[in-house]
N, C-alpha and C positions, 0 to 999 in steps of 0.2 A: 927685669923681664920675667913673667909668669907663664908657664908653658899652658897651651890648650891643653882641649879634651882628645884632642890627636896625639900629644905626648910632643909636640911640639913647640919651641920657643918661640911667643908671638909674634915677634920680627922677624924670625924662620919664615912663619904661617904667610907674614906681612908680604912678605919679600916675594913668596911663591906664587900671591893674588896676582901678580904682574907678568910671570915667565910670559904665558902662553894668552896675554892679553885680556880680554871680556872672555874669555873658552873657562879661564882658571880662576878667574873674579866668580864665577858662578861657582863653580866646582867649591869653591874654599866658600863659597855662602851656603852651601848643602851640606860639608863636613865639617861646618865652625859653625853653626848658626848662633853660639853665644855671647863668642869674644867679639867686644865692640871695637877692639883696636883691628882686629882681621875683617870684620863685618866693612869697616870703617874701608881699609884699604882695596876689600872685594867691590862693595859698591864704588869707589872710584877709578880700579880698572874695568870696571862695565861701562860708565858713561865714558871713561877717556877713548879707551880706546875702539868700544862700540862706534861712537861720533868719527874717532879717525876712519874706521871700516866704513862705517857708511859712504862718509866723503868723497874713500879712494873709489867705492863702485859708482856714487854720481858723476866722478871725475873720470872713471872709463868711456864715458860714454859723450864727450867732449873730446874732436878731436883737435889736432894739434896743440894750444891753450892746454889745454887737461892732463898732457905727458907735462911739461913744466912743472905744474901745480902739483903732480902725482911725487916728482920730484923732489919736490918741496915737505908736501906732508909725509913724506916717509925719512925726512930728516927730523922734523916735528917728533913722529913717532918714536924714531931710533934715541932721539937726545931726553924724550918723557919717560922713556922704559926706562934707559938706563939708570936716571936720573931718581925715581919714585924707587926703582928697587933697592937702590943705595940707600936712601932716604928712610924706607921700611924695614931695613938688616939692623939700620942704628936705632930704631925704636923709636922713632920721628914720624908723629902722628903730619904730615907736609899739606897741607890743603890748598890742591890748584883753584883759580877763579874758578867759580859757576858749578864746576864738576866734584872741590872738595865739599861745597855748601850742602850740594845734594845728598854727599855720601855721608857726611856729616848728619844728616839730620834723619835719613835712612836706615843710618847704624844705631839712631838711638842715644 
């Protein structure tokens, strides 16, 4: 592992792209802009969990149906954080369907 330009171990940097969601995918692509392995993981906490955000506010506005499904996708969410930030501590560039292709090809 080679530390960024934050003085940070890129699976550090990896791992942080994910705490606080698409908030911290941004954030770590304004204070990494170089590392393709953090670039990498910033762009795929933006569409994952952007897409889960969105979802959960389409799914507010469905009633009874929508508390289910709201259920549902913050299981989704809870088992994808935990999951990618484990996965980005071991230096495991993981690429989900659709969302790794994207940040993949984003990062460069």
């Amino acid at each position: 592992m080679s530390d960024t330009s934050t003085g940070l171990q890129e699976n550090i940097a990896g791992l942080l792209c994910y705490v606080l969601g698409w908030v911290s995918g941004i954030v770590f692509l304004i204070i990494e802009p170089s590392n393709k392995f953090v670039k990498f993981h910033a762009f795929q906490s933006i569409v994952v969990f952007g897409v889960l955000t969105v979802a959960h506010i389409v799914l507010d506005w469905i009633p009874a149906v929508g508390i289910f499904f709201q259920s549902v996708l913050w299981a989704i969410w809870f088992v994808a954080w935990v999951a990618l930030m484990l996965l980005a501590s071991q230096g495991k560039r993981y690429k989900l369907p659709v969302a790794g292709d994207l940040a993949e090809k984003w990062a460069g």
